[in-house]
C-alpha positions as CSV (number, residue, x, y, z in Angstrom):
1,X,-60.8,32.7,139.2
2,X,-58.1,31.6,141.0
3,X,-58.2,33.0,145.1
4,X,-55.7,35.8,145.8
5,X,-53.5,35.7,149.2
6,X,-52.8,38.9,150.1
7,X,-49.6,40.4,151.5
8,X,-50.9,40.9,154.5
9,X,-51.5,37.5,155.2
10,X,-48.0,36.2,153.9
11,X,-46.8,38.7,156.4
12,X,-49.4,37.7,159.4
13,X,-48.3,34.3,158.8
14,X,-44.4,35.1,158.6
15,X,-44.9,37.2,162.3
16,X,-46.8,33.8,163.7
17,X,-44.1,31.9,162.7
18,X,-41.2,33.6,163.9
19,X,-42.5,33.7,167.0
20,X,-43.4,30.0,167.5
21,X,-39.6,29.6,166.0
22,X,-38.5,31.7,168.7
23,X,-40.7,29.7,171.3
24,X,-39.6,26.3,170.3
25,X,-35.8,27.1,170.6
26,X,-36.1,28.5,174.1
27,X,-34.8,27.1,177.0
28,X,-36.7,26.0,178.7
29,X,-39.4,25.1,175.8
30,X,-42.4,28.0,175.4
31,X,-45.5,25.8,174.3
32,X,-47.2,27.8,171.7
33,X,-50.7,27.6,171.2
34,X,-52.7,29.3,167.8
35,X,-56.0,30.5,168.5
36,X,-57.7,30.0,165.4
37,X,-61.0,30.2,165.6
38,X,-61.5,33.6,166.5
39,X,-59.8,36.8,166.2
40,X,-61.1,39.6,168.9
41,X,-57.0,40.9,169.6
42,X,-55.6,37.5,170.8
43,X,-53.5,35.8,168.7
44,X,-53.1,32.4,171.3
45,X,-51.5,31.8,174.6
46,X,-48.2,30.7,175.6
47,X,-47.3,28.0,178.4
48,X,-44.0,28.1,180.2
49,X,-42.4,24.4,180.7
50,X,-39.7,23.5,183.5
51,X,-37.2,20.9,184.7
52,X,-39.6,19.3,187.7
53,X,-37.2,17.3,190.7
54,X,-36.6,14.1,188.6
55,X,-35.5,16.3,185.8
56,X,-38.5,15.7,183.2
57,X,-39.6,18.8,181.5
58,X,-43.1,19.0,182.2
59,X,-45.9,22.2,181.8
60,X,-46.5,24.5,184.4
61,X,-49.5,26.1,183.7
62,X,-48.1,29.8,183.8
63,X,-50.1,31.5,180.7
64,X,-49.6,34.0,179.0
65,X,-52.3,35.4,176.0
66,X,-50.3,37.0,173.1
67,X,-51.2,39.2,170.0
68,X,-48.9,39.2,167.2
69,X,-49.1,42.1,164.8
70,X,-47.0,41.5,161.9
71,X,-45.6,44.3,159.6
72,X,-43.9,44.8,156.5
73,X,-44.4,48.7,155.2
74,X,-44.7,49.9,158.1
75,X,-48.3,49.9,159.3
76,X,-48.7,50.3,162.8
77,X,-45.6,51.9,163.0
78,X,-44.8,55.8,163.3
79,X,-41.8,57.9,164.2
80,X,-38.8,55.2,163.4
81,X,-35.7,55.8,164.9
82,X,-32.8,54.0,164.7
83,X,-33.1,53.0,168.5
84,X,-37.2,53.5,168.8
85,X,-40.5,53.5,167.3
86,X,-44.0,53.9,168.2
87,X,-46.9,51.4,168.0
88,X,-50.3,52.8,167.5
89,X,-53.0,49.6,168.0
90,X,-56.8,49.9,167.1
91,X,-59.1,51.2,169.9
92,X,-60.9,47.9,169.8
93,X,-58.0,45.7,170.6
94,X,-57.4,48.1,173.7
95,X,-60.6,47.6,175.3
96,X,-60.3,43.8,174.4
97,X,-57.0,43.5,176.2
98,X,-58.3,45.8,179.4
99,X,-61.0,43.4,179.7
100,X,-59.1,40.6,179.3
101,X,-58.4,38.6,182.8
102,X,-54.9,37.3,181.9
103,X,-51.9,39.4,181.2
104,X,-51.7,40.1,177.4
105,X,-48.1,40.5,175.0
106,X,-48.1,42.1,172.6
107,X,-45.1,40.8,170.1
108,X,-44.6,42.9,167.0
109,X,-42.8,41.4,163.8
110,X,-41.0,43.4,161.6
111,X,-40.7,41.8,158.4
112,X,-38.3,44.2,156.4
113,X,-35.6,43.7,159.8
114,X,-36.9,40.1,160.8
115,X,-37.3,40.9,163.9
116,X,-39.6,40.3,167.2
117,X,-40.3,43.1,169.3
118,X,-42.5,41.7,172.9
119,X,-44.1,44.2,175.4
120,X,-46.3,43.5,177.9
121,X,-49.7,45.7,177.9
122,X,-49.8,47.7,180.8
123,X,-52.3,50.1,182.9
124,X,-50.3,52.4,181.8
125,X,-50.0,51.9,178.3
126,X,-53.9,51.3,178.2
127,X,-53.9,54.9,179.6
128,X,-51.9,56.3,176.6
129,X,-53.9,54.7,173.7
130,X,-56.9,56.1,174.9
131,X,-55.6,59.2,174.8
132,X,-54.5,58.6,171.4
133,X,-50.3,58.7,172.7
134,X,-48.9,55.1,170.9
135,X,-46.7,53.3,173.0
136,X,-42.9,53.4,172.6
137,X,-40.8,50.5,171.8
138,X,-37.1,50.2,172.2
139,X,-35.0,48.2,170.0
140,X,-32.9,47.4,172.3
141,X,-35.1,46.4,175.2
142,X,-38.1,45.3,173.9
143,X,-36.4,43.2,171.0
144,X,-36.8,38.8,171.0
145,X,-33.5,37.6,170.3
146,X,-33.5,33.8,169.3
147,X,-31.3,32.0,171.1
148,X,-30.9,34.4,174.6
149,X,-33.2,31.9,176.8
150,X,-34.2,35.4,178.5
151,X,-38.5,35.7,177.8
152,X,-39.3,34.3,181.7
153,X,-36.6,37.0,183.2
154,X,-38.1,39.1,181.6
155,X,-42.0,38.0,182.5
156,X,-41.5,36.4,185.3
157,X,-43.8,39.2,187.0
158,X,-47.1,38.5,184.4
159,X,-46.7,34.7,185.0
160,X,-46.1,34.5,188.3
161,X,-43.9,31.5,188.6
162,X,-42.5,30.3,191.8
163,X,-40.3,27.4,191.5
164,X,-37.5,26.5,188.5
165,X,-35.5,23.3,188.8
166,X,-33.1,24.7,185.4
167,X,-31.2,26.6,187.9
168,X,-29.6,26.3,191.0
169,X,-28.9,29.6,193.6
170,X,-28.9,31.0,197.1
171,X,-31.9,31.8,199.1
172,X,-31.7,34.4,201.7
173,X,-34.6,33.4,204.3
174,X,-35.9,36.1,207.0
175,X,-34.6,34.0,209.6
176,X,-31.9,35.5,212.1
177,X,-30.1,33.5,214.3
178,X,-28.7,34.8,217.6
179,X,-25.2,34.7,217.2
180,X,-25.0,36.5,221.1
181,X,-26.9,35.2,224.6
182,X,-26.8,35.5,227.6
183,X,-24.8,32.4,229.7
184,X,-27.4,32.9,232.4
185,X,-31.4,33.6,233.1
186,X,-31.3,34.9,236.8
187,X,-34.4,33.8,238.6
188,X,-35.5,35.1,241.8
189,X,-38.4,34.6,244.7
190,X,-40.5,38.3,244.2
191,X,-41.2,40.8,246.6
192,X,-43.2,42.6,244.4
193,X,-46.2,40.6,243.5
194,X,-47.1,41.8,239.8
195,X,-45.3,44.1,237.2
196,X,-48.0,46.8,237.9
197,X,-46.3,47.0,241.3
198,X,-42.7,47.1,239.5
199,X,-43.6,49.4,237.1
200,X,-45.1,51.8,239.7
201,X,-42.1,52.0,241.9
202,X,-39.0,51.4,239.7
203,X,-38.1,53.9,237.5
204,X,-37.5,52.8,233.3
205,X,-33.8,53.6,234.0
206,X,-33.2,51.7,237.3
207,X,-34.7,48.2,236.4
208,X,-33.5,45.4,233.9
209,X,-36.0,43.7,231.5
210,X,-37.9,41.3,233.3
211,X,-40.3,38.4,233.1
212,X,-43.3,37.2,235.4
213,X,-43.1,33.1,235.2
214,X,-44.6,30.7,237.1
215,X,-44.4,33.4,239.9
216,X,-40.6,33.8,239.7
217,X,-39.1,37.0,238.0
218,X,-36.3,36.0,235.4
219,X,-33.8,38.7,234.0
220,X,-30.9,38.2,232.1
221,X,-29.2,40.8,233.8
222,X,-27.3,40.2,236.8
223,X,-29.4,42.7,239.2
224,X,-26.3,44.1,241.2
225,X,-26.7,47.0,238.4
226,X,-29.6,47.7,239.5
227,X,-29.4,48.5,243.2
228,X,-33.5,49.7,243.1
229,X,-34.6,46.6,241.4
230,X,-32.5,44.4,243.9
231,X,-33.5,45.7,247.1
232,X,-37.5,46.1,246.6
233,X,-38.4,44.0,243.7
234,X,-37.0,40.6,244.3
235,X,-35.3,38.2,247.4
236,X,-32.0,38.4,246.0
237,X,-31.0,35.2,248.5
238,X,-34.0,33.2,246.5
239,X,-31.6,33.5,243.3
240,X,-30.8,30.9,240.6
241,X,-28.5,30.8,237.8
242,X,-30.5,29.0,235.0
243,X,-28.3,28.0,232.3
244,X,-28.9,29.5,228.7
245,X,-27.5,26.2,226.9
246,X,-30.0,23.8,229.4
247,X,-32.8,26.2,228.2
248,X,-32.4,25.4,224.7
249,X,-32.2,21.8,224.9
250,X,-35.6,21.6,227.0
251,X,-38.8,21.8,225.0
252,X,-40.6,23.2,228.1
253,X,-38.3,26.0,229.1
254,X,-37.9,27.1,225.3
255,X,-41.1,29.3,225.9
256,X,-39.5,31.2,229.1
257,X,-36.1,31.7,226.6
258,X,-38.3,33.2,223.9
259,X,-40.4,35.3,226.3
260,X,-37.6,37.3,227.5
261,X,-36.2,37.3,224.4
262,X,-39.6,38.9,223.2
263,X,-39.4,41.4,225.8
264,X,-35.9,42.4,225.6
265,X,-36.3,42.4,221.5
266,X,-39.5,45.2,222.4
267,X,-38.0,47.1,224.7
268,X,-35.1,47.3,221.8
269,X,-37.4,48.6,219.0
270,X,-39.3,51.3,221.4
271,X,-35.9,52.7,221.5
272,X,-35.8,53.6,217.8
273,X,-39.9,54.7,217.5
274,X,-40.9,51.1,217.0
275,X,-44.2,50.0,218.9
276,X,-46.3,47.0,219.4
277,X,-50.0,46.8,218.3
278,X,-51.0,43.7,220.9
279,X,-54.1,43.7,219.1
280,X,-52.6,42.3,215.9
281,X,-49.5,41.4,217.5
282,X,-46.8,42.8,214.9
283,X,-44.6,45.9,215.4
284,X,-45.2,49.3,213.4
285,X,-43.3,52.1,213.2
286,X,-44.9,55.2,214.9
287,X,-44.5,58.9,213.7
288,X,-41.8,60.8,214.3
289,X,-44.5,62.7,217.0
290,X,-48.1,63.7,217.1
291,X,-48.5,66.2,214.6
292,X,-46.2,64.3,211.9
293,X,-47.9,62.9,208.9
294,X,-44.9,61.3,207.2
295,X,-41.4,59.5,208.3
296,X,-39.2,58.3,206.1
297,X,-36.1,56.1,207.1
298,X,-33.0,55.9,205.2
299,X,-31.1,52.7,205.4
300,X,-28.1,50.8,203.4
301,X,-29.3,48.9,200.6
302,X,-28.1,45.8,199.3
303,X,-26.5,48.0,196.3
304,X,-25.0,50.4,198.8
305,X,-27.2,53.0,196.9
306,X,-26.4,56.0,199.1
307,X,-30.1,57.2,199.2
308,X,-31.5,54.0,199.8
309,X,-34.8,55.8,201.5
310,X,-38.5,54.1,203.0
311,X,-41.4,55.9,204.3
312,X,-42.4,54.1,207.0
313,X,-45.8,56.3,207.7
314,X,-47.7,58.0,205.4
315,X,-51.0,59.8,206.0
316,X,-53.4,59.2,203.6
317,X,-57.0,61.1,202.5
318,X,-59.6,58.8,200.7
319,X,-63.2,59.7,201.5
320,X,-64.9,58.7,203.7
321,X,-61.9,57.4,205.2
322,X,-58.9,58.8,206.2
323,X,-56.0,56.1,207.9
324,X,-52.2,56.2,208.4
325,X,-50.3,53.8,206.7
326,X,-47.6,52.1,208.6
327,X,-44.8,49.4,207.9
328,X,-44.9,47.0,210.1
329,X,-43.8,43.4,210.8
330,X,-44.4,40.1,213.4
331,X,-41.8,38.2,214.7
332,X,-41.8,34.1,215.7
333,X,-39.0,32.8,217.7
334,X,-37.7,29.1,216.1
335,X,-35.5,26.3,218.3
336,X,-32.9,23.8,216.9
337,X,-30.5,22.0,218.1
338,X,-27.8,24.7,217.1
339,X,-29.7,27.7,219.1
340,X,-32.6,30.3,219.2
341,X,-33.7,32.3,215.8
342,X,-35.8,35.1,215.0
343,X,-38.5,34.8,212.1
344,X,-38.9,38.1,210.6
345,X,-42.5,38.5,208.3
346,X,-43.0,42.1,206.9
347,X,-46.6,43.5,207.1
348,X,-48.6,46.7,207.2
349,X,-50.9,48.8,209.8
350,X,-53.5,50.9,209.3
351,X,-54.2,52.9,212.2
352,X,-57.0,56.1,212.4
353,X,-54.9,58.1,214.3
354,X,-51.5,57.4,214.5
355,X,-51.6,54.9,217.0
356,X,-55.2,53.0,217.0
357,X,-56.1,50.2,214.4
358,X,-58.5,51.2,212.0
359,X,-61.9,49.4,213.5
360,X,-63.3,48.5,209.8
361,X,-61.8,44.6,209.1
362,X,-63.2,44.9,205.7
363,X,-61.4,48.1,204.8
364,X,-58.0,47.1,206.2
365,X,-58.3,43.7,204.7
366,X,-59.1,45.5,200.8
367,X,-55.7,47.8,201.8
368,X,-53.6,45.3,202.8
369,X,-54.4,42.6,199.7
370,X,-54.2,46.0,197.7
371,X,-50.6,46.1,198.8
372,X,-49.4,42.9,199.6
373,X,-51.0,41.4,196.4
374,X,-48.7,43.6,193.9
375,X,-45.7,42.4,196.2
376,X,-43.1,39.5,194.5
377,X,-39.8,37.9,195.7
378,X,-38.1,41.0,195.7
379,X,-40.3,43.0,197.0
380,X,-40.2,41.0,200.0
381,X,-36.4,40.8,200.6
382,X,-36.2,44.2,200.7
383,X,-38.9,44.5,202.7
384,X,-37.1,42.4,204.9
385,X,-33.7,43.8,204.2
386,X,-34.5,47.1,204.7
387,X,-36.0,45.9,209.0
388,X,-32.4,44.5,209.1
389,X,-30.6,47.0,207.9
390,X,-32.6,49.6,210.0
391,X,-32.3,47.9,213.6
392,X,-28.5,47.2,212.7
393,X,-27.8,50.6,211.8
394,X,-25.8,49.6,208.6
395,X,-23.9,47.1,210.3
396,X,-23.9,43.4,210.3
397,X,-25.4,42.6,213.4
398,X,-28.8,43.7,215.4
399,X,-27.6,44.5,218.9
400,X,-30.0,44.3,221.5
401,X,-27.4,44.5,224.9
402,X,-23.6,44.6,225.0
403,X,-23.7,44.1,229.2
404,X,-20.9,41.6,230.1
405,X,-22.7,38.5,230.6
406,X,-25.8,39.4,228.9
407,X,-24.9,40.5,225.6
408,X,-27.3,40.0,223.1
409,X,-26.8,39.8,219.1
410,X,-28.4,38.8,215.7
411,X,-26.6,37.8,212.9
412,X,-26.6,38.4,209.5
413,X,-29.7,36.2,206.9
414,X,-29.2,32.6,207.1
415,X,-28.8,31.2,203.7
416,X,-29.3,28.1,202.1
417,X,-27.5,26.5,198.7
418,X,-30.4,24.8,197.5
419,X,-31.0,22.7,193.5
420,X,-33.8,25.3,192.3
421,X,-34.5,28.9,191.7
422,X,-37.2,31.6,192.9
423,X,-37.5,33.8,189.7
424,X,-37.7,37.0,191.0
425,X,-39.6,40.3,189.1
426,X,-37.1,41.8,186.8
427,X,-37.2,45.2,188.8
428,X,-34.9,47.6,190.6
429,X,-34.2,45.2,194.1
430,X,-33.9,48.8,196.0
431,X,-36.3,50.9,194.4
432,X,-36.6,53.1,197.6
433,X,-40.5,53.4,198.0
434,X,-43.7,51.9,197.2
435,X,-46.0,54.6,194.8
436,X,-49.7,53.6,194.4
437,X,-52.4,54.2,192.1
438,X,-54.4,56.8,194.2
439,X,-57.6,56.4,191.6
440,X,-57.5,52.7,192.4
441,X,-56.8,52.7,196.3
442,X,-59.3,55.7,196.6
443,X,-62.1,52.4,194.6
444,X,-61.3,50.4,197.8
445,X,-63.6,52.4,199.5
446,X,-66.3,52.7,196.9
């Protein structure tokens, strides 16, 4: 008797190959690979290719499992619309893709409209089969369409990729460059032998920003504004004009430049709730005061969204430890030959109180991978947008002094046209706030 091939099949084989169609016309090429041998709810793997430097297409190892369910009368699909329908899998393929340590596709073929459907299985999802709730996929959205060259914009999160020589773009780097300084650093003999002593008898208000070096004080404020300062702090006959230009072009005297830079750059972001943790040397934003548990900051978004909004600190409660969360960031200073820069590199703070670092390494360093390691490009821009935006106030400059003679200014991100792209998650660029799992942060300390 001769062997029957079921419809099934025919139709498992037409979903397969549809999908390797679709993979082989891409640009760049999607390598397609079968899994054969087995089949525990993985169909095979793709592997994206790119355009490397000398313009060879070559693999990059970004993979990708896949499961292909194929369909022509309409198993494993319910409630059709014509701009929906829902996918119901079987429980076992759910618990094989949960386990699985790659990120899983699934790619649905519908024979009777010859069309590829691709979702990626998510926590989320996972959550709703288990409860029984199929997962919803739009025609619109979710639908392969031979030909649109669009699978690693839409992906790019589950593989991860960093570098693509098929395109060509700007990059916007967290460096500033000080479009403003000072002409002069004033440097004088001290009468006043430490800050302590400076500090103790010269009121905030009534003394410039200063620097101890090589036991001179340097200011870039000409001290006739500040009669106080002038009269018990320094030997105002000792003084020197150092110029700001000679500074830069001298390896040595760079550090002094970027030392009262540092300073006056502090002093700026203690003016808008900004402090210093010198233990992990980065800036956080503080409460709004001692009793608040929250602040939120809103700023203007690269969209202009009018409710562009961040909280900056957020109390949180997870047994047996309880922490504030705070944005925060560190800050490098960077020479060329064209002037002084300031390297902005978000991070994050967890303090006990408020104001103290939380003393358990271990437990800051699970929070902080929790957080940073969900992050992507754009995460990061607008990480660093968002600091930017917030010390400039909305406009295009950060101004740290608009003294004559001493006014100090950042510009705008320095960009560079470069001959490759950074694919970036295809996500909301302002999404205004960061939510978390609370089940899974609340395992970090379990």
């Amino acid at each position: 008797m001769s062997k029957i091939v079921s419809e099934s099949h025919v139709t498992g084989d037409k979903g397969v190959a549809a999908f390797h169609q679709y993979c082989a016309n891409h640009i760049p090429f999607i390598i397609w690979r079968a899994e054969t041998v087995n089949d525990f709810g993985i169909d095979g793997e793709v592997e994206l290719t790119s355009l490397n430097s000398n313009g060879k297409l070559e693999a990059t190892g970004e993979i990708l499992k896949v499961q292909i369910k194929s369909t022509l009368k309409g198993s494993y699909i319910h409630k059709e619309t014509t701009s929906a329908f829902e996918f119901k899998p079987r429980e076992e393929d759910v618990e094989y893709w949960d386990k699985h340590k790659l990120d899983v596709i699934l790619i649905i073929f519908k024979e009777d409209t010859n069309l590829l459907y691709a979702k990626k299985i998510s926590k989320l999802d996972e959550g709703h089969f288990k409860k029984k709730i199929p997962i919803e996929i739009s025609k619109a959205d979710n639908v392969l369409t031979l030909g649109k060259n669009d699978f690693l914009e839409r992906f790019s999160s589950c593989f991860k990729q960093r570098v693509n020589f098929n395109v060509k773009e700007q990059l916007y780097a967290n460096i500033f460059k000080f479009s403003k300084l000072p002409k002069v650093v004033y440097q004088f003999d001290p009468l006043l032998q430490t800050p302590k002593e400076i500090f103790a008898q010269i009121p905030d208000t009534e003394r410039p920003v200063f620097l101890f070096h090589a036991k001179k004080i340097h200011t870039f404020f000409n001290p006739n504004g500040f009669p106080k300062f002038k009269e018990h702090a320094i030997n105002y006959a000792s003084k020197k004009e150092l110029q700001v230009r000679d500074l830069l072009k001298d390896i040595d005297s760079r550090k002094l430049l970027a030392e009262l830079m540092n300073l006056e750059f502090k002093q700026f972001c203690y003016g808008e709730r900004i402090g210093f943790n010198k233990q992990y040397g980065r800036y956080f934003f503080m409460a709004k005061n001692k009793t608040s548990e929250k602040r939120i900051e809103y700023y203007d978004s690269k969209s202009k969204r009018k409710d562009a909004h961040r909280t900056v600190v957020s109390f949180h409660e997870y047994k047996p430890t309880n922490f504030f969360r705070h944005f925060s960031f560190e800050t490098k200073y960077l020479f060329d030959e064209t002037g002084l820069f300031l390297v902005i590199n978000p991070q994050y703070l967890f303090t006990s109180d408020g104001l103290n670092p939380l003393e358990d390494k271990a437990q800051i360093t699970k929070l902080t991978n929790y957080l940073t390691s969900r992050e992507r490009n754009q995460q990061v821009f607008n990480h660093v947008h968002f600091i930017f935006s917030f010390l400039a106030k909305g406009s295009e400059r950060i101004t740290l002094s608009v003294l004559d003679n001493a006014q100090i200014e950042l510009s705008s991100y320095q960009v560079f046209n470069v001959n490759f792209g950074v694919p970036i998650d295809n996500k909301n660029l302002d999404k205004p706030d960061t939510h978390y799992d609370k089940s899974s942060q609340q395992n970090i300390f379990e």
